[in-house]
N, C-alpha and C positions, 0 to 999 in steps of 0.2 A: 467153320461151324462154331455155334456159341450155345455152351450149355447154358441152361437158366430154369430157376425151382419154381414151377408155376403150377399153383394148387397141390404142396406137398409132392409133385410128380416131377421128376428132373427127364426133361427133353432137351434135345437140340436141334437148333434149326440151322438150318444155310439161311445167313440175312447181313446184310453187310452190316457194320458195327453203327453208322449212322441212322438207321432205318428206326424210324420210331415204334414204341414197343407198341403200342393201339394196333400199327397195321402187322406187327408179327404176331399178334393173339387175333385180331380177326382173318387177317388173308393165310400166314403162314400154319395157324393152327386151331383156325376155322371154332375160336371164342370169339363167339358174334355177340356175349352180353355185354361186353364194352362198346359204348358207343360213340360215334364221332359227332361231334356239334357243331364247333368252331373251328380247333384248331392251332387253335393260338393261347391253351390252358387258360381262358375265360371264364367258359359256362359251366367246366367239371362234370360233363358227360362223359368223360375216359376215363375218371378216377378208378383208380384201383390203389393197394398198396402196395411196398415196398416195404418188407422187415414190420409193419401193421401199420406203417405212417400212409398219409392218402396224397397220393403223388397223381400227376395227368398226365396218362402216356402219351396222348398227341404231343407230345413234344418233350419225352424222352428217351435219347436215344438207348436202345437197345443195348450196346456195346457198354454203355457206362456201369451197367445192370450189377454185375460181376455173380455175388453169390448170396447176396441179397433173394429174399424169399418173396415171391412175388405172389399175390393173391387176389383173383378175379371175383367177380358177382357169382360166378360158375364156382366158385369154391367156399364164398361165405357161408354155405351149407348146401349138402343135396338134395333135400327133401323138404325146403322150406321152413326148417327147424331154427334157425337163428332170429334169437328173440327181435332186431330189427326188421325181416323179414314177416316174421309173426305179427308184429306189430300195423307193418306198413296193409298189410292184410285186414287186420283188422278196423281198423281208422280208414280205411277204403281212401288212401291217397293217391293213387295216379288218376291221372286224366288222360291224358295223351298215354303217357307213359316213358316217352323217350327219353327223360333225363334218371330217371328214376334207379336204373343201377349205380350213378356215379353216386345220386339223395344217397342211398342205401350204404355206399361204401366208405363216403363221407360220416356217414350216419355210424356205421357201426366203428371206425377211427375213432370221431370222438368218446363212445361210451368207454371203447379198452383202456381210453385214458381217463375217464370222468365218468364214470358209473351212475352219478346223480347230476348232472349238469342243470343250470337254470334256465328262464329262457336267454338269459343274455349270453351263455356261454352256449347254447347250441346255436345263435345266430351268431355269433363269431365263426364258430366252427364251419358253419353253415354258408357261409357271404359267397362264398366262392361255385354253387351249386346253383347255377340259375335254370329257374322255372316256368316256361313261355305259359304253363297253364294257370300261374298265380294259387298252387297250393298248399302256399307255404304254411298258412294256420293247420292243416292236415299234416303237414313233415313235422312240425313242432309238438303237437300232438302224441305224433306215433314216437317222436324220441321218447318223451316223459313215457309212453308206453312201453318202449322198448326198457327202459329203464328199469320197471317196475317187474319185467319178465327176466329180467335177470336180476334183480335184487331177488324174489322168488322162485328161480331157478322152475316158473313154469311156465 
């Protein structure tokens, strides 16, 4: 069994310690907002964080985890309340939709470290989050938005 803090909530699951953490939050504990894309930590559809950094669980194993605070799209907030969440709402950026939890988790990593980012440092932050629907003017967008919801705290 391996404990691990995922969304403030400390579970344990039976998973062997190699098992990557994408399929212990989707198959083991049925968090289906992390999604799988590639595979190979490319497209950053499995981002989530680790301790608030935005790590790719398709290809980290579980076992490495230890007591690290792990934090899904399912835990960014419950209610839609997280000013990137708000934001992505507003600026109406999905298309498909499918990469859009990892946008989002990427998206809210950089502002806890950069509260006013430029566009050059949200496309830094950004590079690793690919978008088969092309809308990226939209994710840059809604960062400056998310930005502006937490410098206002509304």
């Amino acid at each position: 069994m391996i404990s691990l803090n995922i969304n403030d909530r400390t579970v344990a699951v039976d998973a062997d310690p190699e098992m990557p953490l994408l399929w212990v939050l989707r198959d083991l504990l049925g968090l289906t907002g992390t999604k799988y894309g590639c595979g190979i930590a490319l497209c950053g559809a499995c981002t989530v964080h680790l301790d608030g950094a935005p790590v790719r669980a398709c290809v980290t194993p579980v076992g490495t985890i230890g007591t690290q605070r792990i934090t899904t799209i399912e835990g960014l907030s419950t209610d839609r309340s997280h000013p990137v969440q708000r934001a992505w709402i507003d600026i109406d950026v999905p298309q498909c939709g499918y990469c859009q939890s990892g946008q989002l988790m990427s998206a809210a990593a950089l502002l806890a470290q950069n509260p006013k980012p430029t566009d050059a440092d949200i496309d830094a932050a950004m590079q690793g989050n690919l978008c088969r629907c092309g809308t990226y003017p939209r994710i840059r967008a809604a960062i400056h938005r998310a930005a502006e919801l937490q410098e206002f705290g509304s």
